[in-house]
C-alpha positions as CSV (number, residue, x, y, z in Angstrom):
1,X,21.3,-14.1,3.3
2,X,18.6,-14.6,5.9
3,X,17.4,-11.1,5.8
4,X,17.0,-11.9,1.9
5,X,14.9,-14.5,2.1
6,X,12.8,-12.8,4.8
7,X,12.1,-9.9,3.1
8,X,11.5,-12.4,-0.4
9,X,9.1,-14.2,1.8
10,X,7.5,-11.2,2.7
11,X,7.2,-10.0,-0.7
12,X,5.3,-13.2,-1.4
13,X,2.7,-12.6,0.9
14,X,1.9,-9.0,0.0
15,X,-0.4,-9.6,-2.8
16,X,-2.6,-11.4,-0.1
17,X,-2.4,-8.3,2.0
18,X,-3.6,-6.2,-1.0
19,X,-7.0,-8.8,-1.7
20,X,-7.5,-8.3,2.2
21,X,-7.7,-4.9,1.7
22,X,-9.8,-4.8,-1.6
23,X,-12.0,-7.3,0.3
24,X,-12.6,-4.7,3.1
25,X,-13.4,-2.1,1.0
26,X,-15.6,-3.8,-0.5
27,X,-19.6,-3.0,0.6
28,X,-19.9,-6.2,2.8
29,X,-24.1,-5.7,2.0
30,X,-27.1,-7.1,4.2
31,X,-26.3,-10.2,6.3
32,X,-22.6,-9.8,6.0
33,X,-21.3,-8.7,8.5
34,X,-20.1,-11.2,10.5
35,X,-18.0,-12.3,7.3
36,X,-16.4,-8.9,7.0
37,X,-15.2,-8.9,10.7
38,X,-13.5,-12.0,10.1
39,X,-11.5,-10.5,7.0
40,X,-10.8,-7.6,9.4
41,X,-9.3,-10.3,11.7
42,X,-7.2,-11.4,9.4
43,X,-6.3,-8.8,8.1
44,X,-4.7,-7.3,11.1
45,X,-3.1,-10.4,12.0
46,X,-1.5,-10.4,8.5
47,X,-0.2,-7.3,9.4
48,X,1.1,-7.5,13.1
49,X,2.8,-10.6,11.8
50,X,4.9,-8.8,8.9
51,X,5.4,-5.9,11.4
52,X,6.9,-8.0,13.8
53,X,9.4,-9.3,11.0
54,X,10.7,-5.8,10.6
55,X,7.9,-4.4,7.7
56,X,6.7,-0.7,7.2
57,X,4.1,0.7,5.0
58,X,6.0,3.9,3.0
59,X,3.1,6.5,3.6
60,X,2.3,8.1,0.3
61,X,-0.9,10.5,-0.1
62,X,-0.4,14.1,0.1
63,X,3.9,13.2,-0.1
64,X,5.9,14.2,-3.1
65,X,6.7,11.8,-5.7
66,X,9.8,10.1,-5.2
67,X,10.8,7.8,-7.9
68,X,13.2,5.7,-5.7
69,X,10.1,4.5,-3.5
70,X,7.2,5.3,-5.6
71,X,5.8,3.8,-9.2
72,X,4.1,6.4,-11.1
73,X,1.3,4.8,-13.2
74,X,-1.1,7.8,-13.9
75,X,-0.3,11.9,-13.9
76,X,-3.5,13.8,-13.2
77,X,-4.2,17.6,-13.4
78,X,-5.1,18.1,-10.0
79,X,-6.4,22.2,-9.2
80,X,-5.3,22.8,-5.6
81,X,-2.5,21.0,-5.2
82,X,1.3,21.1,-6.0
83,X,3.3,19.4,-9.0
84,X,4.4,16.2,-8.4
85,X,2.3,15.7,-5.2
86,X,0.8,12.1,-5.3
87,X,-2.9,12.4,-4.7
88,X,-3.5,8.9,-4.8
89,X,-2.7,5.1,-4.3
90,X,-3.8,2.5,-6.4
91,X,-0.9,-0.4,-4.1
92,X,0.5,0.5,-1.2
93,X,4.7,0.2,-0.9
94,X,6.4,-1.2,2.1
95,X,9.8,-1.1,3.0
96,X,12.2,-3.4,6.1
97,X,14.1,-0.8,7.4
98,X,15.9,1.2,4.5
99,X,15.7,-1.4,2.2
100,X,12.4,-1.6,-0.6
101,X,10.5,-4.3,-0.6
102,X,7.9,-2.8,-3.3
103,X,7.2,0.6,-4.7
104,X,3.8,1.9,-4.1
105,X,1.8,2.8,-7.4
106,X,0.8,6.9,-7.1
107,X,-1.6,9.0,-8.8
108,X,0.4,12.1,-9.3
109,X,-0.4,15.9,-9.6
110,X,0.0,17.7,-12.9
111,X,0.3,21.3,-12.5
112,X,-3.0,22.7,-14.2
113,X,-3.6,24.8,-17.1
């Protein structure tokens, strides 16, 4: 029950961790760098602190699809590269140890004709 609640607590605080990382990839333009260092601090303190409470990013580029960890929203012909080989990520998925906290959402690989 306690690893429940953890992990739903977790789950909570993910969409933060996603506006962190649009935030940084953002172009932090003239004068604002000092703004986008602190972002970057926060950022990786976000992280460390669901690390330490047992949460792993499922890596997903260049990986085949896998529909029990991964949410297909787009299928793209893609020359050069396999069927069903996810070629990008619009969210990234995390799991606690074998169980799925959230699906990443993939950009998949049609074959091409």
């Amino acid at each position: 029950m306690i690893a429940r609640a953890s992990e739903d607590a977790v789950r909570d605080i993910l969409p933060i961790v996603d506006d962190l990382e649009r935030a940084l990839a953002a172009d932090p333009g003239d004068g604002a760098g000092s703004f986008h260092q602190g972002v970057q601090m926060i950022y990786r303190q976000m992280l460390d602190i669901l690390a330490r409470r047992g949460l792993e990013p499922i890596e997903a580029i260049g990986h085949d699809f896998d529909p029990n960890i991964h949410e297909a929203v787009a299928y793209e012909p893609a020359a050069g590269r396999r069927e069903g080989e996810i070629i990008g990520e619009l969210r990234k998925g995390y799991r606690i140890g074998d169980r799925l906290v959230r699906p990443s959402m993939v950009r998949v690989a049609q074959e091409v004709h």
